[in-house]
C-alpha positions as CSV (number, residue, x, y, z in Angstrom):
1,X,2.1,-0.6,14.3
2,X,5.3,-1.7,15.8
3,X,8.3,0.3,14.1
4,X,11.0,-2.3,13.8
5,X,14.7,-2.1,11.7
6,X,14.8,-4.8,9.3
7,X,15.8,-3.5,6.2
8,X,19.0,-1.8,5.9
9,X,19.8,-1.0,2.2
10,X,17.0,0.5,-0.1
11,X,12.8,2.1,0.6
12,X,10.9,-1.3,1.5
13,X,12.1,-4.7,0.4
14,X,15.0,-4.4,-2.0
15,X,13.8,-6.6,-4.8
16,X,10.2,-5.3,-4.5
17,X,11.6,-2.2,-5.3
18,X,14.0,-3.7,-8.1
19,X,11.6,-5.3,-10.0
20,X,8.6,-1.9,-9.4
21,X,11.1,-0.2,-11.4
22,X,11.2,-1.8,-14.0
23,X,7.2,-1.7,-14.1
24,X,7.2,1.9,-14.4
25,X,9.8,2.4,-16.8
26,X,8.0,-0.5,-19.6
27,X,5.6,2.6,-20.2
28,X,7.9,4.6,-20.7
29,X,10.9,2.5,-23.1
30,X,8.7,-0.1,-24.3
31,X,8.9,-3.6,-22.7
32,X,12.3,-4.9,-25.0
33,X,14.3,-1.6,-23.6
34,X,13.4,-1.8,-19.8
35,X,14.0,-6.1,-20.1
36,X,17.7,-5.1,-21.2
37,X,18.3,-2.4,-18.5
38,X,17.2,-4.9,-15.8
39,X,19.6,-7.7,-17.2
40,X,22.6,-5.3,-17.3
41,X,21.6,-4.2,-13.6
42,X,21.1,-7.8,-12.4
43,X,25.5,-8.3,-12.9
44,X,26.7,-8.6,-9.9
45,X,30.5,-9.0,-10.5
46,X,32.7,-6.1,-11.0
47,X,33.8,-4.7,-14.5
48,X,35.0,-1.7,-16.0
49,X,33.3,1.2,-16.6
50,X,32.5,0.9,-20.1
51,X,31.3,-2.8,-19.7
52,X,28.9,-1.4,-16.6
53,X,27.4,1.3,-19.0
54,X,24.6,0.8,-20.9
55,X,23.6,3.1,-24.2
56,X,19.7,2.7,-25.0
57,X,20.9,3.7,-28.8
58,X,17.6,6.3,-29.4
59,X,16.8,9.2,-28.4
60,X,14.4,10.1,-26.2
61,X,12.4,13.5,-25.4
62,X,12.5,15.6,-22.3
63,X,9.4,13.8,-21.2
64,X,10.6,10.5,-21.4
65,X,13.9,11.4,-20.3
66,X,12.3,12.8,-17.1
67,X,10.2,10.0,-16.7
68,X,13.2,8.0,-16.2
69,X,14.9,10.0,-13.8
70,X,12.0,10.1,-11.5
71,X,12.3,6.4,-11.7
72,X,15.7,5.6,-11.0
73,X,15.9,8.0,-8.7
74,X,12.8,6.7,-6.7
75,X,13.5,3.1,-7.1
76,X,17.2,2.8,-7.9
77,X,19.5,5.3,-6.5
78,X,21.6,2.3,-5.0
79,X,21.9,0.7,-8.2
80,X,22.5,2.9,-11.7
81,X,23.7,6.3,-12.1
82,X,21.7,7.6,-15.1
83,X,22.6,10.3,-17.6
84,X,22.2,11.7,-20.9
85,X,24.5,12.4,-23.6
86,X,23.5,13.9,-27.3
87,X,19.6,12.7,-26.2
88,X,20.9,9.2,-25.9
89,X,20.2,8.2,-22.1
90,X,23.1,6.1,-20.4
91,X,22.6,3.6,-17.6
92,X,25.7,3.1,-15.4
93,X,25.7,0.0,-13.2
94,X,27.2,1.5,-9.5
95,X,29.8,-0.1,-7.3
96,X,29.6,-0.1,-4.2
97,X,31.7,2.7,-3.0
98,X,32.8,4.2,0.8
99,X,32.0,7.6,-0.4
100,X,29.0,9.4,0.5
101,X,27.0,10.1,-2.1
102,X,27.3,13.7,-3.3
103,X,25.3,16.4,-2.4
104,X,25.6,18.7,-5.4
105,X,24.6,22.2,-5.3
106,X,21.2,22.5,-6.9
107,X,19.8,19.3,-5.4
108,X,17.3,21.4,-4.2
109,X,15.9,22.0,-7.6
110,X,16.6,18.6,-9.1
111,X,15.3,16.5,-6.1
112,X,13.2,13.9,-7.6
113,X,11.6,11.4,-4.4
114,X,8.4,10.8,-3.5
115,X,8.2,13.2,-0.8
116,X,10.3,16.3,0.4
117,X,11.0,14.2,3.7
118,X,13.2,10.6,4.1
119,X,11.5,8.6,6.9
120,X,13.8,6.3,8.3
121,X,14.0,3.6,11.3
122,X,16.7,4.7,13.8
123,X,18.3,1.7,15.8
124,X,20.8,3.4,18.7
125,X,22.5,2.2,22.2
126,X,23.7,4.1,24.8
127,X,23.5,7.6,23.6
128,X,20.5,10.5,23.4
129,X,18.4,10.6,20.4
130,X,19.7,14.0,19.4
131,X,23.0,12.8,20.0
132,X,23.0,10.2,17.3
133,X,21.4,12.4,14.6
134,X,24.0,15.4,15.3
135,X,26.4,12.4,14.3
136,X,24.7,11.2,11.1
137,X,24.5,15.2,10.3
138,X,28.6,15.4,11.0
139,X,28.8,12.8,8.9
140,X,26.8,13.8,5.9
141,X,28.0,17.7,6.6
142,X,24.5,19.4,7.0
143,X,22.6,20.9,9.9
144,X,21.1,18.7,12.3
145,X,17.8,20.8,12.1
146,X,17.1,18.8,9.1
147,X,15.8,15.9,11.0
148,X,12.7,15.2,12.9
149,X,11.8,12.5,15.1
150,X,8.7,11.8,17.1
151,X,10.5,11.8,20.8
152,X,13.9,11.0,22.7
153,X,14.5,7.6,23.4
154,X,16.3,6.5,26.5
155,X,20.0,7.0,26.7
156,X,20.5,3.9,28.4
157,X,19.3,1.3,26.3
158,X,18.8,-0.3,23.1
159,X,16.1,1.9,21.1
160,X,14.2,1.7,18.1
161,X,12.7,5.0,16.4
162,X,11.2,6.6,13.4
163,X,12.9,9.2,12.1
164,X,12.8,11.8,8.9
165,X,15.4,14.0,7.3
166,X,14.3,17.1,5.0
167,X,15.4,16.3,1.2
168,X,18.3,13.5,2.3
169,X,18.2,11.3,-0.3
170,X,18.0,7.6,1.4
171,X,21.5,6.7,-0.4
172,X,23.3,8.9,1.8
173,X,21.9,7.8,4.8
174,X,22.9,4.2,4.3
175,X,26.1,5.5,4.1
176,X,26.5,7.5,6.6
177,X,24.8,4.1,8.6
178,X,27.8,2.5,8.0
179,X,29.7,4.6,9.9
180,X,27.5,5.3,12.5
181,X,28.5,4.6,15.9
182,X,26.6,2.6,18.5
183,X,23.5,3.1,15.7
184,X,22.1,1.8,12.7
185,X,19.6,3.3,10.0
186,X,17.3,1.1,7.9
187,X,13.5,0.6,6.7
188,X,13.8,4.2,4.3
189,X,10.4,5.7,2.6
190,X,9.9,9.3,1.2
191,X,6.6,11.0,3.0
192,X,5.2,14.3,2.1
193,X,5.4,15.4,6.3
194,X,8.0,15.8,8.4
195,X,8.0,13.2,11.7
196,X,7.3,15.7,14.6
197,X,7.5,15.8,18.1
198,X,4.6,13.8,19.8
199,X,3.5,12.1,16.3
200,X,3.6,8.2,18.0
201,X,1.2,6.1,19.0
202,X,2.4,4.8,21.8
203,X,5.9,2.7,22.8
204,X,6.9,-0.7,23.7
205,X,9.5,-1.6,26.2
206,X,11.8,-4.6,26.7
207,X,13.3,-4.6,30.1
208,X,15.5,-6.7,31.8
209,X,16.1,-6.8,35.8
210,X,19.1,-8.5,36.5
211,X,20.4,-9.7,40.2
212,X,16.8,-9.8,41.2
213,X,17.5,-9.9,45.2
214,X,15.3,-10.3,48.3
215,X,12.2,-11.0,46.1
216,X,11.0,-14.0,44.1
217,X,8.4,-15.3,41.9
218,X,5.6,-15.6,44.4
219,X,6.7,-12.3,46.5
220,X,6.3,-10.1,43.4
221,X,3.3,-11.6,41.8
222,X,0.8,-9.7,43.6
223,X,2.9,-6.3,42.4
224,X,3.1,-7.4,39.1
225,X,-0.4,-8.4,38.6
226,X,-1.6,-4.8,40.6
227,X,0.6,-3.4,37.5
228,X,-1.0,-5.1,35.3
229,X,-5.0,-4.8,36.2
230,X,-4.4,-1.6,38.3
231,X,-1.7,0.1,36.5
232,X,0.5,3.0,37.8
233,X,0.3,6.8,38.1
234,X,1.4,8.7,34.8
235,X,4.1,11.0,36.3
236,X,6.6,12.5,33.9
237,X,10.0,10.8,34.5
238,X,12.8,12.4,35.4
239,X,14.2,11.7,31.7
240,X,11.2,14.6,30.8
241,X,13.8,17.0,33.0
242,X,17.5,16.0,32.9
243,X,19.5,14.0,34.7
244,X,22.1,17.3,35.5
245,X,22.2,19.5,38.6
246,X,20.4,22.1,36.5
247,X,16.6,20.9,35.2
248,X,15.3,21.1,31.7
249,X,12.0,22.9,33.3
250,X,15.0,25.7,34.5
251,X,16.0,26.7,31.2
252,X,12.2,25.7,30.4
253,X,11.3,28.7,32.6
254,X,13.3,31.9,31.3
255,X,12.7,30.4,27.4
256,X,9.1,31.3,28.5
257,X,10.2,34.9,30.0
258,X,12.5,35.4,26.7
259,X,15.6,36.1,29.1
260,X,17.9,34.7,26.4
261,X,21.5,36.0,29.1
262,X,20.1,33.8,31.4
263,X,19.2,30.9,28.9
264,X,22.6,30.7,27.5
265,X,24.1,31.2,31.0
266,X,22.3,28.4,32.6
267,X,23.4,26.1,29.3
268,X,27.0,26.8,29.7
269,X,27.5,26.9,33.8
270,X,29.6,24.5,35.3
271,X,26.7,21.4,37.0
272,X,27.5,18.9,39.9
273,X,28.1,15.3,38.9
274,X,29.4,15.9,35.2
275,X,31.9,13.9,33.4
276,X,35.3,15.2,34.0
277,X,35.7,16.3,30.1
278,X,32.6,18.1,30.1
279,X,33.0,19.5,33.9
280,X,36.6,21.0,32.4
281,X,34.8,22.5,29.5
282,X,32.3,24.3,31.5
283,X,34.8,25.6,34.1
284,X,36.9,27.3,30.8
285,X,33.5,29.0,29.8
286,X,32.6,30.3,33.7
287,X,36.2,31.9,33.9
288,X,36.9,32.8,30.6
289,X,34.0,33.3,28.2
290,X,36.1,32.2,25.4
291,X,33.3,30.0,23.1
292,X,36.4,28.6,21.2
293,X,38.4,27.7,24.0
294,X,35.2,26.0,25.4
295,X,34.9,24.4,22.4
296,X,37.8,22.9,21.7
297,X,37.5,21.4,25.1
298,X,34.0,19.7,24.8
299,X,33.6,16.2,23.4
300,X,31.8,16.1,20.6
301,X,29.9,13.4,21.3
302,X,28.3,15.3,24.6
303,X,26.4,18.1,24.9
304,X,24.4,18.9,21.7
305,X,22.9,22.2,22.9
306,X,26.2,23.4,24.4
307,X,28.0,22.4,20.8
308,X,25.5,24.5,18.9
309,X,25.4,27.4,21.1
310,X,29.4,27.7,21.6
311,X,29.3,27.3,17.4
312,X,27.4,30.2,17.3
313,X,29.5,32.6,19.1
314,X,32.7,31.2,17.3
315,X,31.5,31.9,14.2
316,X,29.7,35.5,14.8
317,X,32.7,36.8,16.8
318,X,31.2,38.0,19.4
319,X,28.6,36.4,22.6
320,X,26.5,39.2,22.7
321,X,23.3,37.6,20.5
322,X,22.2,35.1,22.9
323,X,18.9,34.8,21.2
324,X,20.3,34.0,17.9
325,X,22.8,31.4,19.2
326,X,19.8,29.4,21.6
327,X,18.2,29.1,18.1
328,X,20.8,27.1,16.6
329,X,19.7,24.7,18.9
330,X,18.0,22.2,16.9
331,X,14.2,23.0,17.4
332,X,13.1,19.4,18.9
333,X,15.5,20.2,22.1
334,X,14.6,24.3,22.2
335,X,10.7,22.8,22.7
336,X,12.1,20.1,25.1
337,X,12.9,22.8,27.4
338,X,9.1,24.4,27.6
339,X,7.8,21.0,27.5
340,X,9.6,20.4,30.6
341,X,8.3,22.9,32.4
342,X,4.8,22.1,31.4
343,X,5.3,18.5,32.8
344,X,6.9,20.2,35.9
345,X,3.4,22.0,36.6
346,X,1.5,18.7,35.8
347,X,3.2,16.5,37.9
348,X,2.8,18.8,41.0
349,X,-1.1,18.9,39.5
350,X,-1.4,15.0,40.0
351,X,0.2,14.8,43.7
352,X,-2.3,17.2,44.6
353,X,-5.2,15.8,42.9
354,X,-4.0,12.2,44.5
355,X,-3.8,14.5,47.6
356,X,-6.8,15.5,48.0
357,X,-9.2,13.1,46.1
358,X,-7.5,10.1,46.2
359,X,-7.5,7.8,43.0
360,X,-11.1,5.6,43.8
361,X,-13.0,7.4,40.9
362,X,-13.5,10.8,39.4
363,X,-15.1,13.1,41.6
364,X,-17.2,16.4,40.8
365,X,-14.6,19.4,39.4
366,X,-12.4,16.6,37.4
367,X,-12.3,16.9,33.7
368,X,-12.4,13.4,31.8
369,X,-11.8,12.5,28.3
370,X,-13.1,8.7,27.8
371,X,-9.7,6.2,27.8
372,X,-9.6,4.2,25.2
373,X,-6.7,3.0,23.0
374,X,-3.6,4.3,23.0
375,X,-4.0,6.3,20.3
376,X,-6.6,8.6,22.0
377,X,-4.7,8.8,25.4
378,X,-2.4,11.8,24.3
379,X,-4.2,14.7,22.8
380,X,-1.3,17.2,22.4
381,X,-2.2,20.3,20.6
382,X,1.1,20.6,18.8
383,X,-0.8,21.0,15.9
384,X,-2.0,24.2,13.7
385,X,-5.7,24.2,14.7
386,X,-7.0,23.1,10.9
387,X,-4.5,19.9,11.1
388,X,-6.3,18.5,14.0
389,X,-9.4,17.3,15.5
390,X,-9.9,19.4,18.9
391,X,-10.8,16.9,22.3
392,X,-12.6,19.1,24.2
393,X,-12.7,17.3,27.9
394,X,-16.0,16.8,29.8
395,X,-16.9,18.6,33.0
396,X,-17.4,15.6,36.4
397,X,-20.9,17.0,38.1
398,X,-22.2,15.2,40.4
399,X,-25.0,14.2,37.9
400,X,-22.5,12.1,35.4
401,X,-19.3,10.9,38.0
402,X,-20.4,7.4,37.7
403,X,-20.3,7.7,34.2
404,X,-16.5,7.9,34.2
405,X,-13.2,5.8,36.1
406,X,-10.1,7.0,37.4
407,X,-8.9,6.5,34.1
408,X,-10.8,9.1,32.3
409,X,-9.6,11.9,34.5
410,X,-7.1,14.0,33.0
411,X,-5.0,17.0,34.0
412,X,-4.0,20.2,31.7
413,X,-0.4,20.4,30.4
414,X,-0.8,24.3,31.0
415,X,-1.5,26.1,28.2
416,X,-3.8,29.0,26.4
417,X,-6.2,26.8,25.1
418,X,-7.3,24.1,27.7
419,X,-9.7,23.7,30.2
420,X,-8.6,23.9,33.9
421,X,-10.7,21.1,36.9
422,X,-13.0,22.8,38.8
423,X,-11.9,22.6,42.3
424,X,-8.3,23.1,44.0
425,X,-6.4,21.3,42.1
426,X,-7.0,24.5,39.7
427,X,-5.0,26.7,42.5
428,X,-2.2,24.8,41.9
429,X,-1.2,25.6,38.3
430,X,-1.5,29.5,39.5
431,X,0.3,29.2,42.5
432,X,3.1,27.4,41.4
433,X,3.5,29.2,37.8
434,X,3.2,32.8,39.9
435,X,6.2,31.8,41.5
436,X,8.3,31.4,38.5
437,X,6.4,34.8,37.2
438,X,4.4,33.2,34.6
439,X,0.9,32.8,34.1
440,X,-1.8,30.0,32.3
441,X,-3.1,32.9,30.1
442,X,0.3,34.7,29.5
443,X,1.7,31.4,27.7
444,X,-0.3,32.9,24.6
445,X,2.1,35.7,24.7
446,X,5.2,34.6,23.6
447,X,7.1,37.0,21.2
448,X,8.2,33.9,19.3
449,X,4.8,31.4,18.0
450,X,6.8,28.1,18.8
451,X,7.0,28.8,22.3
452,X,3.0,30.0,22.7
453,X,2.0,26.9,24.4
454,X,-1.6,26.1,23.6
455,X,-1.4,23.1,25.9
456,X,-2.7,19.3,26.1
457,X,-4.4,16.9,28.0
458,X,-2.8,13.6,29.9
459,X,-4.8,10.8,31.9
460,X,-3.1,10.8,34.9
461,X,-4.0,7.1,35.7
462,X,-3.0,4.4,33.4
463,X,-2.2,1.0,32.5
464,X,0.4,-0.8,30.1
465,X,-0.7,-2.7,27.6
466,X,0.0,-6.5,26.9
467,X,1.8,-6.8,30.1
468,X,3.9,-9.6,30.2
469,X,6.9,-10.8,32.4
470,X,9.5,-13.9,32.3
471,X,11.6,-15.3,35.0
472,X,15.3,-16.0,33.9
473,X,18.7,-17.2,35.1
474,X,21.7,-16.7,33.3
475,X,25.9,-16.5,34.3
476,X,27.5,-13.9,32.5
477,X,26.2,-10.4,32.8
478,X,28.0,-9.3,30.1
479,X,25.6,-11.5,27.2
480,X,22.2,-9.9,26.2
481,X,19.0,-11.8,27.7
482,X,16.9,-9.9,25.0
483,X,17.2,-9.5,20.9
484,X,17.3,-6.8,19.4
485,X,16.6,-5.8,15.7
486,X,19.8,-6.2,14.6
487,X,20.5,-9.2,16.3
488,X,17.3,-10.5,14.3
489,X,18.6,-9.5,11.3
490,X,22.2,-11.1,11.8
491,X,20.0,-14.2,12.4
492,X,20.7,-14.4,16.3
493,X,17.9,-16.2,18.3
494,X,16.3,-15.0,21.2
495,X,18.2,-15.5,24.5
496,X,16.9,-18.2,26.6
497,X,17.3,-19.1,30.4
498,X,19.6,-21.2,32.3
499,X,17.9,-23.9,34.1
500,X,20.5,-23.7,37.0
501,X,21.9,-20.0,36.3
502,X,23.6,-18.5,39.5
503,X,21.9,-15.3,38.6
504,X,18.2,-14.3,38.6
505,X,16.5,-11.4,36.4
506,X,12.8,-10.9,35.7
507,X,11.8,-9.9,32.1
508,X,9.4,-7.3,31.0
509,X,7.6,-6.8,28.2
510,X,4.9,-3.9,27.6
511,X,3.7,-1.1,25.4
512,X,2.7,2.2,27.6
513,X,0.8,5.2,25.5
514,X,3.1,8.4,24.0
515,X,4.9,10.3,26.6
516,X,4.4,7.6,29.6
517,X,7.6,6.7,31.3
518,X,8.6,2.9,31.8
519,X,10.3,4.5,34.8
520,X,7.5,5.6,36.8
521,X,6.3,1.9,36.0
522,X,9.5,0.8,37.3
523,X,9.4,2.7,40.4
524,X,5.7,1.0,40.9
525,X,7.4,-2.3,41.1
526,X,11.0,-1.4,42.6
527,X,10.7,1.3,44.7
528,X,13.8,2.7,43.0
529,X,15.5,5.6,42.9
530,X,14.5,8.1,40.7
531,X,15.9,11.6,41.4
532,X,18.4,13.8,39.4
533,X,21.7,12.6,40.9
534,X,21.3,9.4,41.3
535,X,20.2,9.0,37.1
536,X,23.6,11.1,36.4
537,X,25.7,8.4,38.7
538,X,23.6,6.2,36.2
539,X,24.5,7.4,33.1
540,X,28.3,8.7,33.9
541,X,28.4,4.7,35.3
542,X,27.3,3.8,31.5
543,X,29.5,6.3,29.7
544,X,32.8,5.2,32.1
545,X,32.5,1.5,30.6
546,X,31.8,2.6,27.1
C-alpha cells in the first residue's frame, strides 16, 4: 500500500479512536460512567484544574483500574491524564501544552500500548533519513538506535517513510513533530516488530525536470516509452555509496576485515568537496586528535556517524576503543556500510554479465527467480532463517532458457548462503573481492553475527511500474509543480501548468521495486551525470541555499 502522512495528531483517525475508547471502557465502568467521562472530555474550552478533573465517586479494584489505564493510555494519551487516589480513579482533561511529554523513569515497566514499537509516517526535505531521526532523538533526549526505518530516502527531495521507535509513546512524538525541522511525523500505530532495513515493498517517485532543453515532446517519446515497455538496468545508485571523496563500500570493506583503526580513521579524515564547516572539523581531528575539539566544531546537523563516534571518545576519555565507538553508530548506517560493498560487487557483476551476454534473454549458467510483483523482486535474506521463506533461484540449462526473460535473471548480493551463475560472471565476485582480501565463503566469518552477510538476490533488469509522465510550463522556479502530503493536508491543490509558461519541465510519476534507484532510471532518460563529485556539488548546491 502507498504510505502517505495524513494524520498528524493521534494512532488512526482521531475521532475513531475517541469514540473506540469509550467502547472499551462501557465494559469496564458500566455504560452511565464511560457516557460522563466522554462528555467531560468532549470540552473544548479551557478551565481550571479542578473544573477539568473528573472523580468517578467509587472505587474500583486493581483489575478495573488497570483495565482503564490500558485504555486511556492506548486510545487517549492526547486527551486525559488518569490517576487514582484512595481507589477513586480521577480523569484530568489535558491542555495542550509545549512540553514534551515526560518520560519517567520506570516507563519501561509501566508501558501500556499495543505493541513494544511506535510506527510512524516520516515526512522530510532536504536532509538524510538518519539525519532527521538523530533530530527527533535530540529532541526527545534518547538514543537514536531506538528507531528503525525500512531504508534512506533521498536527501534531496521531498520524502515520505514509515518509521518505528522502541517504547516512544506516540504523544511524544507529536511533539517533538512540532519542532521538527524541514520534517513532519503523523499516521502513529503501536506494532509488535520493529520496521527494519529492507521491510518495503517497493517505492514511488514524483519527479520533476525543470528547464527541459534541446529535447521536446516528440524527441523524448521514443525514450520514454523504451522506459516504460523496456525498462532500465537495476544498477545500485551512487546514493547506495556516498556522495564524499571516500565510498561507503570503503569503510564497507575493513567493517568486513574488523580493522576498527582504520574504520574510525577513514570516518574522521579530512574528504575533497565538503562543506567548509565540516571540512574545518575534519582538519582539527587529522592534526590534533582532540574528539572534543572536533566536536565542538561539527554542525550538528551533519555528519551522524562522525557525531556518534567523536561522542564516544569524549565521553570514555580516551580514542583508543575504536570498536566500541563504530558501535555507537546507530545500527541501520553500521550495515549501510557492508551493504555497500555488497552492491559494489553486484554492480561490477551486471557490467560483466551485460558484457558478455548481452541483455536479449537468459542464457545457460544464469540463475532466475520468476519476476513478478514487486513484492517478490527483492529477496534479501536479512532475516533469521525461521522468519522467512527461502527463494532458492533456478539454474538456466540449455533445456529450460526459453522458459525464462531477461527479467528473471538475477545476480547474488555476495554472501554465505546464495548461489553463484554458472559461467564467468562467477569469476568476477572472486576476483574483485580477492583484491580487497575478502572472500564469498569468508563473509560467514565475521566475529560480530550482524556483519556475517548471508546474501540476496536482485533482477538485474527491470521495469517501473505505472509509468506515467506530464508536460508542464510554469514561471517561477521557486513554486512547487508537485503536492506533497502536507500540502494535501493544508488543503493545497495540485500544481497545474501554464498554458504559455516561459519554462518547460516534464513530470514523472512511477513506483520502482525496494532498493531500485530512480537515478539509474534517470540516467536512462538524461544521460546525466552520476558520479561521486558531481552528486556532492549537488548536495553542497542544496545545503548553500538552505
Amino acid at each position: 500500500a502507498e504510505i502517505e502522512i495524513d494524520a498528524l495528531n493521534v494512532p488512526g483517525d482521531a475521532q475513531a479512536a475517541f469514540d473506540e475508547a469509550f467502547v472499551r471502557l462501557e465494559p469496564i465502568l458500566g455504560a452511565s460512567d464511560a457516557a460522563r467521562i466522554k462528555s467531560h472530555l468532549e470540552v473544548t474550552e479551557e478551565q481550571t484544574l479542578e473544573q477539568r478533573s473528573l472523580v468517578l465517586g467509587r472505587e474500583l479494584d486493581k483489575d478495573q483500574r488497570k483495565g482503564v489505564y490500558m485504555v486511556t493510555n492506548n486510545f487517549l494519551p492526547t486527551r486525559v491524564t488518569c490517576e487514582t487516589v484512595d481507589g477513586q480513579l480521577r480523569f484530568i482533561r489535558r491542555l495542550p501544552k509545549d512540553k514534551a511529554p515526560s518520560d519517567k523513569r520506570g516507563q519501561r515497566s509501566k508501558w501500556a500500548h499495543a505493541g513494544d514499537y511506535c510506527h510512524f509516517v516520516m515526512q522530510k526535505e532536504n536532509q538524510d533519513s538518519m539525519d532527521t531521526l538523530q533530530q527527533i532523538a535530540r529532541t526527545l533526549k534518547c538514543n537514536a538506535r531506538v528507531f528503525g526505518m525500512a531504508g534512506t530516502k533521498d536527501k534531496r527531495g521531498i520524502t515520505v517513510q514509515k518509521c518505528s521507535a522502541f517504547r516512544i509513546a506516540h504523544d511524544r512524538l507529536i511533539w517533538a513533530s512540532r519542532k521538527l525541522r524541514g520534517g513532519r511525523l503523523g499516521n502513529f500505530s503501536y506494532g509488535e516488530k520493529e520496521i527494519k532495513l529492507g521491510e518495503l515493498g517497493g517505492n514511488q517517485f514524483t519527479i520533476i525536470l525543470r528547464h527541459v532543453q534541446g529535447a521536446d515532446a516528440v524527441s523524448l517519446e521514443p525514450v520514454l516509452l523504451g522506459i516504460r515497455n523496456t525498462g532500465f538496468i537495476n544498477y545500485f545508485g551512487m546514493q547506495r555509496f556516498g556522495t564524499q571523496s571516500i565510498s561507503s563500500h570503503t569503510i564497507g570493506i575493513s567493517v568486513l576485515k574488523s580493522d576498527w583503526r582504520r574504520i574510525i580513521d577513514l570516518i574522521l579524515c579530512p574528504r575533497i568537496g565538503e562543506r567548509d564547516d565540516v571540512a574545518k572539523a575534519r582538519n582539527v581531528w587529522d592534526t590534533t586528535r582532540d574528539p572534543k575539539a572536533t566536536l565542538e566544531l561539527l554542525p550538528r546537523r551533519a555528519a551522524l556517524a562522525e557525531h556518534s563516534v567523536l561522542q564516544h571518545f569524549v565521553k570514555s576519555g580516551s580514542t583508543n576503543n575504536c570498536s566500541a565507538a563504530f558501535a555507537c553508530i546507530p545500527r541501520n548506517l553500521r550495515l549501510m556500510y557492508v551493504h555497500a560493498y555488497q552492491s559494489f560487487i553486484w554492480n561490477h557483476a551486471v557490467s560483466e554479465r551485460i558484457r558478455v551476454f548481452g541483455t536479449k534473454g537468459a542464457v545457460p549458467g544464469d540463475l532466475v527467480i520468476v519476476a513478478s510483483d514487486f513484492s517478490d523482486n527483492a529477496h534479501a535474506k536479512s532475516k533469521a532463517p525461521e522468519e522467512e521463506t527461502r527463494v532458492v533461484p533456478v539454474l538456466v540449462t540449455e533445456e529450460n532458457a526459453s522458459d525464462y526473460s531477461i527479467y528473471d535473471v538475477v545476480l547474488p548480493l555476495p554472501g554465505w548462503d546464495v548461489r553463484y551463475p554458472e559461467h564467468q560472471v562467477k569469476n568476477v565476485y572472486e576476483e574483485l573481492m580477492a583484491k580487497d582480501g575478502l572472500s564469498p565463503s569468508g563473509l560467514a566469518k565475521h566475529p560480530l553475527k550482524e556483519y556475517r552477510l548471508a546474501g540476496a538476490y536482485r533482477h538485474f533488469l527491470i521495469k517501473p511500474r505505472d509509468f506515467m509522465y506530464e508536460w508542464m510550463r510554469y514561471n517561477d522556479d521557486a513554486l512547487p509543480l508537485a503536492r506533497s502530503d502536507s500540502d494535501a493536508i493544508e488543503g493545497k491543490h495540485d500544481p497545474e501548468s501554464i498554458e504559455f509558461g516561459q519554462n518547460v519541465a516534464l513530470k514523472l510519476k512511477f513506483d520502482l521495486p525496494p532498493s531500485a534507484y530512480a537515478t539509474m532510471l534517470l540516467r536512462e532518460l538524461m544521460r546525466t551525470e552520476t558520479a561521486a563529485g558531481y552528486q556532492t556539488q549537488l548536495s553542497n548546491n542544496t545545503e548553500s541555499k538552505e
